[in-house]
TIVEX-94513 format. One line per 8 residues: number of its first residue (from 1); their letters; for each residue z, x, y of C-alpha. Coordinates in Angstrom, 2 decimals, padded with zeros to 5 digits. Layout:
NUM> a> Z X Y; ...
//
This chain:
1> xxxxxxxx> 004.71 -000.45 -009.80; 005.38 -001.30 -013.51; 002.11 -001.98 -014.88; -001.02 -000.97 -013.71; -004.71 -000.62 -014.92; -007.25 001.47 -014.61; -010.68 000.37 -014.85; -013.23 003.60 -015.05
9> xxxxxxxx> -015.17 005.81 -017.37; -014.51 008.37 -019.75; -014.14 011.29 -017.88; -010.84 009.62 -016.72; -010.11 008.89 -019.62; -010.63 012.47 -021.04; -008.31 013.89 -018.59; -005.66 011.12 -019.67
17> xxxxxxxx> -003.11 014.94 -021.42; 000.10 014.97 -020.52; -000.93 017.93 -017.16; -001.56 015.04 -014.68; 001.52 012.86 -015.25; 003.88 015.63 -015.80; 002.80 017.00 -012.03; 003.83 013.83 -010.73
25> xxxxxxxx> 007.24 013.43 -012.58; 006.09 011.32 -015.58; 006.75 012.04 -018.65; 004.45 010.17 -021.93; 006.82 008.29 -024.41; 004.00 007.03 -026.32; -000.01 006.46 -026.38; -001.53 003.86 -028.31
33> xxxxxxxx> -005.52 002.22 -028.65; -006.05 -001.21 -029.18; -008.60 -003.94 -029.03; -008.12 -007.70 -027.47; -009.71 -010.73 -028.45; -010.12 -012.74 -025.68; -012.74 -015.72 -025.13; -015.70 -013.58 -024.39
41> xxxxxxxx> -015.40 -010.91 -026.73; -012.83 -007.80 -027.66; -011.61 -005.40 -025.32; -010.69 -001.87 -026.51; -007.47 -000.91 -024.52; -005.35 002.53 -024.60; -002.12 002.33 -022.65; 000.52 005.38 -022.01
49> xxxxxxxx> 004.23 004.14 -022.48; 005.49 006.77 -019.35; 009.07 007.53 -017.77; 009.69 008.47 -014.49; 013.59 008.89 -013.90; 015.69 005.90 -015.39; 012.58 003.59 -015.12; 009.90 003.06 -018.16
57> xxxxxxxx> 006.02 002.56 -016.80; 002.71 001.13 -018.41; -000.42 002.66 -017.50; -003.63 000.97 -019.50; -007.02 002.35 -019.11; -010.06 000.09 -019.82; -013.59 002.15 -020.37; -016.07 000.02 -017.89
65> xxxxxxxx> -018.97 000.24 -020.14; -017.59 -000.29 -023.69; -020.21 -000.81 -026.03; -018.69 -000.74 -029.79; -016.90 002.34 -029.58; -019.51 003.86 -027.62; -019.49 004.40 -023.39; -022.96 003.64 -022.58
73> xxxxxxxx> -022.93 -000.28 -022.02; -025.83 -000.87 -019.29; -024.32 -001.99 -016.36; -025.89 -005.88 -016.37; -024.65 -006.01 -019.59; -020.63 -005.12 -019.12; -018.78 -008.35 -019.65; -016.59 -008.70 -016.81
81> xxxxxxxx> -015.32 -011.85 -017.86; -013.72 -010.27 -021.16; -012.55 -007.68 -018.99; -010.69 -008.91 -016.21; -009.22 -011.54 -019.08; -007.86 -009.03 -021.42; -006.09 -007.26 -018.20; -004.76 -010.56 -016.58
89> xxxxxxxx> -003.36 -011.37 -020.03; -001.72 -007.76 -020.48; 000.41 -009.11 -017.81; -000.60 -005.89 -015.52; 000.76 -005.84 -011.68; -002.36 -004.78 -010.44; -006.03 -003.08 -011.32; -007.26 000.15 -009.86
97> xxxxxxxx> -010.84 000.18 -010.15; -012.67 004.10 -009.95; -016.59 003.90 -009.10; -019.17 006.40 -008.85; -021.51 005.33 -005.59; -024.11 006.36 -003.87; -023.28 007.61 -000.24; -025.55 005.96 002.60
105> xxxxxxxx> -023.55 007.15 005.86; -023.35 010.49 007.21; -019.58 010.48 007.35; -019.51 009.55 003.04; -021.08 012.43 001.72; -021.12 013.32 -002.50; -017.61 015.15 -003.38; -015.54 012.93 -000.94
113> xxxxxxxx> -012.96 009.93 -002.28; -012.61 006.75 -000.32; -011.53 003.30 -000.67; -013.50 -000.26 -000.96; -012.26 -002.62 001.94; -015.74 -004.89 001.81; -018.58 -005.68 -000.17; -022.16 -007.38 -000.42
121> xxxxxxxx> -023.52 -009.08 -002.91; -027.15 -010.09 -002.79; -028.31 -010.36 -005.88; -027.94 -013.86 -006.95; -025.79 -013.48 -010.41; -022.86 -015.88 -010.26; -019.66 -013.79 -011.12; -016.88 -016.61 -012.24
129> xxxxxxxx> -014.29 -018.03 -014.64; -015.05 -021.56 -012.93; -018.31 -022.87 -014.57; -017.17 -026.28 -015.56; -015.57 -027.72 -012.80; -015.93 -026.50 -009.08; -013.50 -024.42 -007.73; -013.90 -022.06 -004.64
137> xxxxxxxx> -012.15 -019.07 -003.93; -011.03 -017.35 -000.91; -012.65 -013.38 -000.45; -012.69 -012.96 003.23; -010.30 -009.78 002.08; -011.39 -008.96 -001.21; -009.06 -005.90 -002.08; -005.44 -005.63 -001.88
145> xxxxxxxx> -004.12 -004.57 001.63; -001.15 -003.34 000.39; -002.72 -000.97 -002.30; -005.51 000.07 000.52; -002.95 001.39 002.52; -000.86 003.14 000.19; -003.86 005.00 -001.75; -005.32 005.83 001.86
153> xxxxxxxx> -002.35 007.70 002.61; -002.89 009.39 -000.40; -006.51 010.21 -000.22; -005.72 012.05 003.31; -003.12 013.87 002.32; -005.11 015.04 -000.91; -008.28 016.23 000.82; -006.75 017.15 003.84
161> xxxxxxxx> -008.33 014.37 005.85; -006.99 012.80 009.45; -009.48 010.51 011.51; -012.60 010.05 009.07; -013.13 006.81 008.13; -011.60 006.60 004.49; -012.71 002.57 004.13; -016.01 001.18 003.23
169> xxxxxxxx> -018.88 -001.63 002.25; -019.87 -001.83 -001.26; -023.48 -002.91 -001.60; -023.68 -004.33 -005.34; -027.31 -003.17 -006.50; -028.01 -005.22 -009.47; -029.97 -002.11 -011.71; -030.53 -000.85 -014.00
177> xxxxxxxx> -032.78 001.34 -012.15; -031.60 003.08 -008.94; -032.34 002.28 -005.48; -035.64 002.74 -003.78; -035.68 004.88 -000.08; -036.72 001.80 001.85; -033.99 -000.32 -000.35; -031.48 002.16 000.40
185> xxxxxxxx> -033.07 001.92 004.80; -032.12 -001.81 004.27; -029.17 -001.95 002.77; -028.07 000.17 005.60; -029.05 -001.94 008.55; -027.28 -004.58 006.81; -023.90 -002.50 006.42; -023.78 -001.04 003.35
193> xxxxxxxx> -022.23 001.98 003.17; -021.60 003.19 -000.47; -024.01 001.60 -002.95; -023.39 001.26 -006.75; -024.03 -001.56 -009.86; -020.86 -003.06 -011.18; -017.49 -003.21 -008.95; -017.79 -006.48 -007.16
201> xxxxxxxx> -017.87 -008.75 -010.23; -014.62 -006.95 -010.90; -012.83 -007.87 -007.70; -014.72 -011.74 -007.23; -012.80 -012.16 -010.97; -009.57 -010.44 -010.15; -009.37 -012.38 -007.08; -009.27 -016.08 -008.73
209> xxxxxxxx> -007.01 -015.05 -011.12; -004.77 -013.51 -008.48; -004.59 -010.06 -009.47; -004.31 -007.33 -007.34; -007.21 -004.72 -007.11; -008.33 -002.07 -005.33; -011.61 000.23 -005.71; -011.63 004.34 -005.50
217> xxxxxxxx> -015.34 005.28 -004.13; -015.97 008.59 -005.67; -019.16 009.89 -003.85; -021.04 010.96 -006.35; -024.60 011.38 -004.66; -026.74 011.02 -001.72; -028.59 007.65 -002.34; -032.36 007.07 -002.44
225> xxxxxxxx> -034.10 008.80 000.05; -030.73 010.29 001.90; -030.40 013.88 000.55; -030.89 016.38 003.22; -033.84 018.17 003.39; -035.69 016.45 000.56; -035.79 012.62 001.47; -037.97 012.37 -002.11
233> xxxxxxxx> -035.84 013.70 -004.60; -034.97 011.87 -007.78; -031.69 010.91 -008.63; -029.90 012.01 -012.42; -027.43 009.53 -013.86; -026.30 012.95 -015.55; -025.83 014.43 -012.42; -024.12 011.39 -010.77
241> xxxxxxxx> -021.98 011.38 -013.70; -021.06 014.99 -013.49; -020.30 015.19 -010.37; -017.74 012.12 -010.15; -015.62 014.11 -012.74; -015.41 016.61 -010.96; -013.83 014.78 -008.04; -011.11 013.02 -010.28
249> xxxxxxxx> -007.98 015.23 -008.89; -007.74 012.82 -006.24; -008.28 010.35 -008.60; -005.16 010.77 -010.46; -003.20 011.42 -007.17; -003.76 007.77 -006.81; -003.00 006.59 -009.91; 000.26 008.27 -010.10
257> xxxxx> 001.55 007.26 -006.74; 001.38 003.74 -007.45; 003.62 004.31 -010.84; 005.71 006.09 -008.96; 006.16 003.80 -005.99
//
């Protein structure tokens, strides 16, 4: 792959040194920041001119949450629409998405890294480019096949995985508040298995405009009412946050393997 993005938060971001791509054979040319206008707003962009043998690579990283130079946009208020516009017209192959969740099922518990292959969206906010005339797209498979199976292979390999289920269901949770226990009981029986705030709008927009995406699950937490032994504890963003960057070695085992597909 040429040119691929990276949608997640700053502690990706932070590990962005040279370390990561030099262990997988890339070497950084060049770094620079940048903002895009596009129709909904501007878009502040750093991409990584890399080399890996005789072949040049672009990897640009877009910060989720933006919020004028700071990371702390709520997540009902992140403009997809500016988002998944300023990437489509960066003329990038394909998005990786990286997500904090919370786990639901047993066999996703906090510190492993999985894959999207599903999601649900209940909550009633219409995600589109398409509000003037009527157009209706396709999501029966919502997340690149051929990325799925690639960054599963990696996943395994990385944590040393060989049956467990690797795949999941997204529940989109609208927030800002996190899930109640008998929420979390629901979204279960209806086949959730991860549950987070933000990804699906990403994919529903990357799919109309055809670009390829897939979503990293970083189990960050046990969700409302799931944690072992104390079905009432509260949940920490500061923890959740903490703890997904401290998973993101598998992370960047992902991200380099498609650049140097």
């Amino acid at each position: 792959m040429q040119r691929l993005a990276i949608i997640g938060g700053t502690g990706l971001l932070n590990m962005a040194t040279g370390q990561p791509f030099a262990d997988a054979g890339l070497e950084v040319l060049t770094t620079d920041s940048f903002e895009v206008e596009t129709p909904y707003g501007k878009v502040p962009l750093k991409s990584f001119q890399l080399q890996h043998g005789s072949e040049q690579k672009t990897l640009v990283f877009l910060q989720r949450h933006h919020n004028a130079g700071k990371p702390n946009k709520p997540p009902h208020n992140i403009d997809h629409h500016a988002n998944i516009w300023a990437l489509k017209n960066a003329n990038m192959d394909a998005v990786l998405s990286v997500c904090s969740v919370g786990c639901i099922v047993e066999d996703f518990p906090p510190g492993r890294v999985g894959l999207a292959n599903q999601y649900i969206d209940f909550t009633g906010q219409t995600t589109t480019f398409h509000d003037d005339e009527a157009e209706f797209t396709s999501v029966t498979v919502p997340f690149d096949v051929d990325m799925n199976n690639a960054l599963e292979a990696v996943l395994r390999e990385n944590q040393g995985l060989e049956d467990e289920r690797l795949l999941f269901t997204y529940w989109l949770a609208q927030g800002p508040q996190f899930e109640t226990a008998a929420e979390v009981l629901a979204i279960e029986k209806l086949g959730g298995h991860v549950v987070g705030m933000t990804m699906p709008r990403e994919a529903k927009l990357c799919r109309e405009v055809e670009l390829p995406y897939s979503a990293l699950l970083i189990g960050s937490n046990w969700a409302a009412g799931k944690e072992p032994g104390d079905a009432s504890a509260d949940l920490s963003h500061e923890a959740v946050s903490a703890e997904a960057n401290r998973r993101l070695g598998p992370v960047w085992s992902c991200i380099t393997s498609l650049l140097t597909q």
